[in-house]
LOZABA-737021 format. One record per atom (N, C-alpha, C): x, y, z; atom name; residue number from 1. Coordinates in Angstrom, 1 decimal, m for minus. Layout:
<atoms>
ATOM|X|Y|Z|CA|NUM
...
</atoms>
This chain:
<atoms>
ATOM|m2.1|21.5|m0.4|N|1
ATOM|m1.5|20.3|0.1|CA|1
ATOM|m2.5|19.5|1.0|C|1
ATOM|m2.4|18.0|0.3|N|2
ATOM|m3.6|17.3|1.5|CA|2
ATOM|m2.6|16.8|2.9|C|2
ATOM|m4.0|16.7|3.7|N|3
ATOM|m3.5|16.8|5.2|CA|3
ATOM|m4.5|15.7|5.7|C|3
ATOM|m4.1|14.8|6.5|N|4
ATOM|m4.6|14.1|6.9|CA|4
ATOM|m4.2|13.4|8.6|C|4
ATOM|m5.2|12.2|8.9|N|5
ATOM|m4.7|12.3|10.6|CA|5
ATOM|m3.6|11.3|10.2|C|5
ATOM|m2.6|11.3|10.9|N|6
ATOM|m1.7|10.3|11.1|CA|6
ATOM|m2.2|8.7|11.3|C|6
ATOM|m1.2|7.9|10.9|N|7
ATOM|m1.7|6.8|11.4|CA|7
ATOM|m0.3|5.7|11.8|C|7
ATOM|m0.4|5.4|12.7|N|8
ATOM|m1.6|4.9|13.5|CA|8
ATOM|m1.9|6.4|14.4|C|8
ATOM|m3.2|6.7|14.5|N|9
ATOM|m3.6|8.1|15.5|CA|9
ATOM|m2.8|8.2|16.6|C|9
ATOM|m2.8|9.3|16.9|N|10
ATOM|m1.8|9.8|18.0|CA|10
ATOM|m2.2|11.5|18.4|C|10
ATOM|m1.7|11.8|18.9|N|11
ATOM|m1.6|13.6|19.2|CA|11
ATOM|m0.6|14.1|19.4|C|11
ATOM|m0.7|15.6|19.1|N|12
ATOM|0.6|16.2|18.7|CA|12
ATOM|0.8|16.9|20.7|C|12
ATOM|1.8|17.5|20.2|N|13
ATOM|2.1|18.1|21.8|CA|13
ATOM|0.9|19.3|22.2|C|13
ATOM|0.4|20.1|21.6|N|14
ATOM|m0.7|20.4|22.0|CA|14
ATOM|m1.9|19.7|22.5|C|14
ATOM|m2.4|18.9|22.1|N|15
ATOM|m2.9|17.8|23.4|CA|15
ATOM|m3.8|17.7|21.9|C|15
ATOM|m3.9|18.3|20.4|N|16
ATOM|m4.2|17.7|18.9|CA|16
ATOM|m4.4|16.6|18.6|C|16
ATOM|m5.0|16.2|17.6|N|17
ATOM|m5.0|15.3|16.4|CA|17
ATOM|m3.1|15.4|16.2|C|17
ATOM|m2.6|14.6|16.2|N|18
ATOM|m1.8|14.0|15.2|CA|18
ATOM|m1.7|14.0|13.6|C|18
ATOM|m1.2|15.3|12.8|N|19
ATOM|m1.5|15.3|11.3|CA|19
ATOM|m0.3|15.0|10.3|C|19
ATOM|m0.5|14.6|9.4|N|20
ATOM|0.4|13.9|8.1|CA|20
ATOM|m0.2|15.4|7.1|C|20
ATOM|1.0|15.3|6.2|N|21
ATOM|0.7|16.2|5.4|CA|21
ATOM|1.5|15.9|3.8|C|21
ATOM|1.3|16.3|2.9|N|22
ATOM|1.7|16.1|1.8|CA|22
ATOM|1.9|14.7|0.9|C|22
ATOM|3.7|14.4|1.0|N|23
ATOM|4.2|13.5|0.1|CA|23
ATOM|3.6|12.3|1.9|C|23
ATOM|3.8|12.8|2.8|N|24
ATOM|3.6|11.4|4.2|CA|24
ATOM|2.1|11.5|4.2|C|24
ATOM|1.5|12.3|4.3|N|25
ATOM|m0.3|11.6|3.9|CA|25
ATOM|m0.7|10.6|2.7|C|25
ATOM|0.2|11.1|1.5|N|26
ATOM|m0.3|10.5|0.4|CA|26
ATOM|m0.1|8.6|1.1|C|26
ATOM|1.4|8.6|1.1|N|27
ATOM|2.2|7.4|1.5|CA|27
ATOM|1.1|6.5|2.5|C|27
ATOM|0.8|7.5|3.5|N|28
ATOM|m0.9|7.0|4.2|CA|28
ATOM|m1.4|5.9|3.7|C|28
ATOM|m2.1|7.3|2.4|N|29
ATOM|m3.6|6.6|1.8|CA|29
ATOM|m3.3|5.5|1.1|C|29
ATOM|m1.9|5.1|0.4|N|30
ATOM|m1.9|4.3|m0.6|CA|30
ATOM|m1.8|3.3|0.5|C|30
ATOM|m0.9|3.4|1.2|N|31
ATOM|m0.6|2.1|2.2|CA|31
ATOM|m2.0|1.7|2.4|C|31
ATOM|m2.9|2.1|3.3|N|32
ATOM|m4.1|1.7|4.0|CA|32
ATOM|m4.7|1.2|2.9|C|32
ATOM|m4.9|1.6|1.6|N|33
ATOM|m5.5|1.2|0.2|CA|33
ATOM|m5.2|0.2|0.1|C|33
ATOM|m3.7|m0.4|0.1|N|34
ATOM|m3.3|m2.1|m0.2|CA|34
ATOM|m3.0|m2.5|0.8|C|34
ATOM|m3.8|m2.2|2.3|N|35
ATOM|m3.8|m3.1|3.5|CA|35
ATOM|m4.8|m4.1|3.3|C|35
ATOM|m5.2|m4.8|4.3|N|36
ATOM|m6.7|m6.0|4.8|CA|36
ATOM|m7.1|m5.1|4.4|C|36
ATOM|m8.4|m5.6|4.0|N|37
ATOM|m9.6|m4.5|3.8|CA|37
ATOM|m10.9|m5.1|4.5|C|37
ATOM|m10.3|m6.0|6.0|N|38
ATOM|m11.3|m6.5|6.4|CA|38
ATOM|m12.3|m5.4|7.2|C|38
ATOM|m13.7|m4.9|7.2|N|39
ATOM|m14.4|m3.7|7.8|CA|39
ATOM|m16.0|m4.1|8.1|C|39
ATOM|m16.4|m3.4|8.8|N|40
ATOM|m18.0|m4.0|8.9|CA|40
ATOM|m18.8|m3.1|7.7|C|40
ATOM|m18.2|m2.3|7.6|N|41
ATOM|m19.2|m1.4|6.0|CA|41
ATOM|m19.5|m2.4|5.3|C|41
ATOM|m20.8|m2.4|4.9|N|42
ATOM|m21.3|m3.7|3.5|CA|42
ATOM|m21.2|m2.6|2.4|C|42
ATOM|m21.0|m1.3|2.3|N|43
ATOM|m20.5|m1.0|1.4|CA|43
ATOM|m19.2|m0.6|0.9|C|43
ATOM|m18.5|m1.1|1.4|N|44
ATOM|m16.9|m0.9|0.8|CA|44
ATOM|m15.7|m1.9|1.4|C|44
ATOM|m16.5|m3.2|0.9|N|45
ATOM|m15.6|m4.9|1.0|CA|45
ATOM|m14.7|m4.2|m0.3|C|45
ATOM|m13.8|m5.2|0.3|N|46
ATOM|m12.7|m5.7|m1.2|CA|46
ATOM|m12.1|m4.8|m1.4|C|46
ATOM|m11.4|m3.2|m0.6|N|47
ATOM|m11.1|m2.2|m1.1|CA|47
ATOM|m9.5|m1.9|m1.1|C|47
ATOM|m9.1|m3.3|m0.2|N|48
ATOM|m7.7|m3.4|m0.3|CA|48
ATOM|m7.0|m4.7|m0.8|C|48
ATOM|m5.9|m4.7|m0.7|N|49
ATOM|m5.2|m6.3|m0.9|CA|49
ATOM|m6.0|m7.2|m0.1|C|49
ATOM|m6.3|m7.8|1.1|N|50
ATOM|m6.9|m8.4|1.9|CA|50
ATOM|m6.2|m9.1|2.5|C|50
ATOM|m6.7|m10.0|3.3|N|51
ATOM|m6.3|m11.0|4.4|CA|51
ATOM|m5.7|m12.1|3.8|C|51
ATOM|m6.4|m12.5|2.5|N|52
ATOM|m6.0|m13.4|1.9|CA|52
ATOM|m4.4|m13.5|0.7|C|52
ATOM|m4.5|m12.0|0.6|N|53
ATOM|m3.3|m12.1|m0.2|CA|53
ATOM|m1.8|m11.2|0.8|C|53
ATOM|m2.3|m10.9|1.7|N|54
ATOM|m1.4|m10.8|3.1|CA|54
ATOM|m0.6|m11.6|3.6|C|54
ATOM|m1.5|m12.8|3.7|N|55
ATOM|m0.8|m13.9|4.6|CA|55
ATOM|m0.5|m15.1|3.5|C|55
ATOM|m0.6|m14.8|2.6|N|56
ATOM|m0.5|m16.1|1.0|CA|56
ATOM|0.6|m16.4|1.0|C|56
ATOM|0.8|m17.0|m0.3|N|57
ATOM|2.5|m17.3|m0.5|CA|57
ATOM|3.0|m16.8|m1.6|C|57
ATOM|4.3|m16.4|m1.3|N|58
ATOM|4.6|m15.3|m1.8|CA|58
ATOM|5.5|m16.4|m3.3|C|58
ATOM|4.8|m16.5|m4.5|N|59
ATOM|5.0|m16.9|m5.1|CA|59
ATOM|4.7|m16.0|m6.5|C|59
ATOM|4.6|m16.7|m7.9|N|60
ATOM|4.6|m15.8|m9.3|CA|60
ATOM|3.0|m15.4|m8.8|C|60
ATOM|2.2|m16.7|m9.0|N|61
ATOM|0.6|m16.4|m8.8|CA|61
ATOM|0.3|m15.3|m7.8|C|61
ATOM|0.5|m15.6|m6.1|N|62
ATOM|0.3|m14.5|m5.2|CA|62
ATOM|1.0|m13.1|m6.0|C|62
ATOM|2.4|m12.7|m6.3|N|63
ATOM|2.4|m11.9|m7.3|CA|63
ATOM|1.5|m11.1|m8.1|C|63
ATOM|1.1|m12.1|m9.0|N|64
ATOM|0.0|m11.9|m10.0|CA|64
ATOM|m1.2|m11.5|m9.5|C|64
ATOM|m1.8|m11.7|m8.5|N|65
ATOM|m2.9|m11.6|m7.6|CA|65
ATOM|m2.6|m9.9|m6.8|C|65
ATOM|m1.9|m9.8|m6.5|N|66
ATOM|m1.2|m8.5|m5.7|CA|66
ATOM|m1.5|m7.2|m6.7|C|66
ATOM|m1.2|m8.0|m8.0|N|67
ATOM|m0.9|m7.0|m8.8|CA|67
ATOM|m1.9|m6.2|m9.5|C|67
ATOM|m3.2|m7.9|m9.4|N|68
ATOM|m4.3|m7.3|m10.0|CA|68
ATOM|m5.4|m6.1|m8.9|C|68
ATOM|m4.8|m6.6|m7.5|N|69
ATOM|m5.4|m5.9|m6.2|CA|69
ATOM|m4.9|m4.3|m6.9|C|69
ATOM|m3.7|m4.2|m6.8|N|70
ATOM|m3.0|m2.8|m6.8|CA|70
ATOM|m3.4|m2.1|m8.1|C|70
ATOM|m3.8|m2.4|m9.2|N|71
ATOM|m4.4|m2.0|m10.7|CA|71
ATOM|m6.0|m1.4|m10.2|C|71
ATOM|m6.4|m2.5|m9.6|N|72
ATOM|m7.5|m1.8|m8.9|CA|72
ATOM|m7.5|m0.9|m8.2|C|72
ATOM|m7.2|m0.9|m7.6|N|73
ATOM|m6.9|0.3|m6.3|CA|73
ATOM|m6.5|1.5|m6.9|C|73
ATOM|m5.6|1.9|m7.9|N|74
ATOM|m5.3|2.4|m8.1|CA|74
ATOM|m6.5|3.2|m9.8|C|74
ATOM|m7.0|2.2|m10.2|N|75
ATOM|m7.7|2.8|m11.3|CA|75
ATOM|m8.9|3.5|m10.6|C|75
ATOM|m9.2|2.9|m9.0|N|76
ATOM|m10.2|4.0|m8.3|CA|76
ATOM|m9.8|5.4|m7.8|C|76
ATOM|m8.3|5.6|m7.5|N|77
ATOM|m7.5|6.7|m7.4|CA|77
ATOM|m8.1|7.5|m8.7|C|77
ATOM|m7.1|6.7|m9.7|N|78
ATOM|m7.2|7.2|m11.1|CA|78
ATOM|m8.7|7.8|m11.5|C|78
ATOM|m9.4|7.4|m11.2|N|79
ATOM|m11.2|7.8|m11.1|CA|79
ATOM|m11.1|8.9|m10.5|C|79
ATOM|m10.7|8.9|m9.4|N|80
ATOM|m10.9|10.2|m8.1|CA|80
ATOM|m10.2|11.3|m8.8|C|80
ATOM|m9.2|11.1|m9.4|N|81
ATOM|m7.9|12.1|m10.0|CA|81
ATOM|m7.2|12.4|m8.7|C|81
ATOM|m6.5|11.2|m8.1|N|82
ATOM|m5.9|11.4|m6.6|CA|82
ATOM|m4.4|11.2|m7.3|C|82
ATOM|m4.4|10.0|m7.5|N|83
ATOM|m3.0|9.0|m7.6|CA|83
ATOM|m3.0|8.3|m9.5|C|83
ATOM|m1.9|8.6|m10.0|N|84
ATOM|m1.6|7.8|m10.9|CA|84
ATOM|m0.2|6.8|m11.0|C|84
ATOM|m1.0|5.6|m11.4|N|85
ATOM|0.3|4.2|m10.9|CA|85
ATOM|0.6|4.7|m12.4|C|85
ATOM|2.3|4.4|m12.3|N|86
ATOM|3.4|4.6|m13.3|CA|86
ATOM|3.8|3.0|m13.5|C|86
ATOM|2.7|2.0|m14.3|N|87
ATOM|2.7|1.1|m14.5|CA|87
ATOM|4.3|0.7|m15.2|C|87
ATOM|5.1|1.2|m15.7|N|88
ATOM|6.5|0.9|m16.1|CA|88
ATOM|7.3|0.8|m15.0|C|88
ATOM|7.0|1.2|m14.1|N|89
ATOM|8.0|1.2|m12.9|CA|89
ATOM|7.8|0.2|m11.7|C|89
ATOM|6.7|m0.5|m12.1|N|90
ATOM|6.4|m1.5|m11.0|CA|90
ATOM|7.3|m2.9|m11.2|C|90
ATOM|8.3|m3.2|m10.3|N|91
ATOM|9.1|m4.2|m10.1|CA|91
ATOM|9.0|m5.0|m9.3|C|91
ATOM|9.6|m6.6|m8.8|N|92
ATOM|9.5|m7.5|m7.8|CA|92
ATOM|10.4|m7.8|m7.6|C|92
ATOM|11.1|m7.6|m6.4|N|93
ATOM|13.0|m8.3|m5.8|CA|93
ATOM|12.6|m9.1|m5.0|C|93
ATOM|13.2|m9.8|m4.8|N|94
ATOM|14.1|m10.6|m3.7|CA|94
ATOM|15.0|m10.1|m2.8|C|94
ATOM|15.1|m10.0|m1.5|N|95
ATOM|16.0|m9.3|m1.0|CA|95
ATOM|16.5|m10.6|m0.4|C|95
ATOM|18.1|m11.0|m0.9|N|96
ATOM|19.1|m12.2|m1.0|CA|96
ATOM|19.3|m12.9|0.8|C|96
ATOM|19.4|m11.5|1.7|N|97
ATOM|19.7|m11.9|2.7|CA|97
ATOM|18.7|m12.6|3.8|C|97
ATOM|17.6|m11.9|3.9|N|98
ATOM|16.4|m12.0|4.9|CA|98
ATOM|15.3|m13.3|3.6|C|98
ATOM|15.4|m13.1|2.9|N|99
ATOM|14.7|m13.6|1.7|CA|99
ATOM|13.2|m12.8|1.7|C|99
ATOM|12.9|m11.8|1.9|N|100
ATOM|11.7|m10.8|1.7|CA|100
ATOM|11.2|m10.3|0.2|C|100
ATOM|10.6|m10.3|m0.3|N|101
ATOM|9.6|m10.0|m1.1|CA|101
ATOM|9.4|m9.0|m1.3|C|101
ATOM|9.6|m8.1|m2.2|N|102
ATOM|10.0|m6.5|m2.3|CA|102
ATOM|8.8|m5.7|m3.3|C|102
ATOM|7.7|m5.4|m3.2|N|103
ATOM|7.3|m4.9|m4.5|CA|103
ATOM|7.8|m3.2|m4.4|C|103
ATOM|8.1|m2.8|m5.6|N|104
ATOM|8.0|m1.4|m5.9|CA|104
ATOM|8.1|m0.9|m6.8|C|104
ATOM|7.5|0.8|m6.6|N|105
ATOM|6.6|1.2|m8.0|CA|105
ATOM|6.3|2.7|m7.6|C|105
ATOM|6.3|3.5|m8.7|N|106
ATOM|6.1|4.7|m8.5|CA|106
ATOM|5.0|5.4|m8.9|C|106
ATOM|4.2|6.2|m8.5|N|107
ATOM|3.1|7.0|m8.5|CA|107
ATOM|3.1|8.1|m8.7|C|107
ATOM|1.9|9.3|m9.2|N|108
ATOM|2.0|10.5|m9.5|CA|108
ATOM|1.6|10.8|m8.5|C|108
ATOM|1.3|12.2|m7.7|N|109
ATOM|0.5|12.3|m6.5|CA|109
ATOM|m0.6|13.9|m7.8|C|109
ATOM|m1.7|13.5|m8.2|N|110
ATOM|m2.4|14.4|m9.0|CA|110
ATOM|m2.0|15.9|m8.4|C|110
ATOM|m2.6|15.6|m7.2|N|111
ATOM|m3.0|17.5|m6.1|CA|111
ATOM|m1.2|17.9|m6.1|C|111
ATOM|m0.7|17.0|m6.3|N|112
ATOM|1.4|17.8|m5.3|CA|112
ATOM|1.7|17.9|m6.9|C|112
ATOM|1.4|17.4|m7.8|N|113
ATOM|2.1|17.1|m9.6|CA|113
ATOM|3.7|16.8|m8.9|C|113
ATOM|3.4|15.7|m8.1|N|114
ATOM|4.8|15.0|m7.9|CA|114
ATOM|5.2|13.6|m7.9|C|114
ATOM|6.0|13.3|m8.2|N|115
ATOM|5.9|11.7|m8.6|CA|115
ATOM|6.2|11.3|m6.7|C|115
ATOM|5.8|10.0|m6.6|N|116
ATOM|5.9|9.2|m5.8|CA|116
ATOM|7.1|8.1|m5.3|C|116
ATOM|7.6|7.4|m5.0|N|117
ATOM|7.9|6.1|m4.3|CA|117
ATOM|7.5|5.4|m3.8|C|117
ATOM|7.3|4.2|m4.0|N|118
ATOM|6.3|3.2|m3.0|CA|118
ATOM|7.3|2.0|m2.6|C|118
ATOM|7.2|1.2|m1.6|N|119
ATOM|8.5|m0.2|m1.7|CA|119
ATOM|7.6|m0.4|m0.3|C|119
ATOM|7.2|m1.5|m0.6|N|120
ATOM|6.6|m2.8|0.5|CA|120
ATOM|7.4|m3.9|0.5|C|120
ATOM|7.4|m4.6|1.8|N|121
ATOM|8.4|m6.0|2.0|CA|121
ATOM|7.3|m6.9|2.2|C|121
ATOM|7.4|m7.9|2.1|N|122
ATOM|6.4|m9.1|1.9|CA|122
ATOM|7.4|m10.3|2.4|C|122
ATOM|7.4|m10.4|4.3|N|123
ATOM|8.5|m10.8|5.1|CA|123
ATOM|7.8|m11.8|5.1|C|123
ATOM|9.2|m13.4|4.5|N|124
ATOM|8.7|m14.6|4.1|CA|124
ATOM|8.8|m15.0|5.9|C|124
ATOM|8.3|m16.2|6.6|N|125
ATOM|8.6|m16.2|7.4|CA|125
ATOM|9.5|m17.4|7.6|C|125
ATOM|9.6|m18.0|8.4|N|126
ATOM|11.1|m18.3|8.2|CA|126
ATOM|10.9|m19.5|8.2|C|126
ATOM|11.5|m20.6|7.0|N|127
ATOM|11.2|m22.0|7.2|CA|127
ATOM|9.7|m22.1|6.0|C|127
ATOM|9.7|m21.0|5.7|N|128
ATOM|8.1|m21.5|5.3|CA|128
ATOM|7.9|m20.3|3.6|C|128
ATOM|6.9|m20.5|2.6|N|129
ATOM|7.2|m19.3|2.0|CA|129
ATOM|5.7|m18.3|1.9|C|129
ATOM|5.1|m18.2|3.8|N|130
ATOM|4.2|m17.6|3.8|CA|130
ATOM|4.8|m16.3|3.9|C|130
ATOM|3.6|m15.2|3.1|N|131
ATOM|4.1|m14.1|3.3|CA|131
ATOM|3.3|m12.8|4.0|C|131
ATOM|3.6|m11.6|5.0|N|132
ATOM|3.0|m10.7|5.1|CA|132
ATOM|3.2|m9.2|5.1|C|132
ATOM|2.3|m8.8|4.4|N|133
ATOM|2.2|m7.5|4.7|CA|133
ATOM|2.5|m6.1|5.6|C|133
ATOM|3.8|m5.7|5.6|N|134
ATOM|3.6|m4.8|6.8|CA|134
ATOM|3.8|m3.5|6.6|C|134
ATOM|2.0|m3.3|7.0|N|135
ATOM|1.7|m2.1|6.7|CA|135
ATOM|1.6|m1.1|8.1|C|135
</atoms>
């Protein structure tokens, strides 16, 4: 089972690292994977959704854009033999009340041989149809 630090970092009651474990580490890595991927490494730009499709508008195109981020991200998984996206299961709601932006989609986790859940909101802000990410 992978094990990883928590995030945001923290410490456990032993005065520890703070650790995630299993199906909540996976949930981690993918999240931070389609966060900003703004970083000072010149070797590993572009490795998430970014800044620019964070704060965009949440429209078919930003959609479309999102989607092509997440295919990526995930065919580098798919490389690693970490994560496989269950491309049939990837949907876009509207949520009627708040008007939020819903993607969701399910994954394999390779190391657990367990399928996944994934569901991000893409909170329009109000008056306007900018959208962000909260990761």
């Amino acid at each position: 089972m992978s094990t990883g630090l928590a995030m945001p970092v923290g410490v456990d009651n032993g005065g520890g690292a703070r650790l995630v474990e299993g199906s909540e580490n996976d949930d981690k890595i993918v999240r931070l994977a389609l966060g900003d991927d703004a970083n000072e490494n010149a070797f590993q730009q572009n490795i998430g959704v970014g800044a620019d499709m964070i704060f965009g508008t949440a429209d078919e195109q930003q959609q479309a854009r999102i989607m092509r981020r997440v295919n990526a991200v995930f065919a580098r998984f798919e490389a690693q033999k970490r994560f496989l996206l269950r491309r049939n299961t990837v949907k876009w709601t509207r949520d009627s009340t708040n008007q939020e932006l819903i993607l969701e989609f399910q994954y394999v986790s390779v190391e657990a041989d367990e399928e996944r859940d994934f569901r991000q909101n893409f909170a329009a802000a109000s008056g306007s149809t900018t959208a962000t990410l909260g990761i």
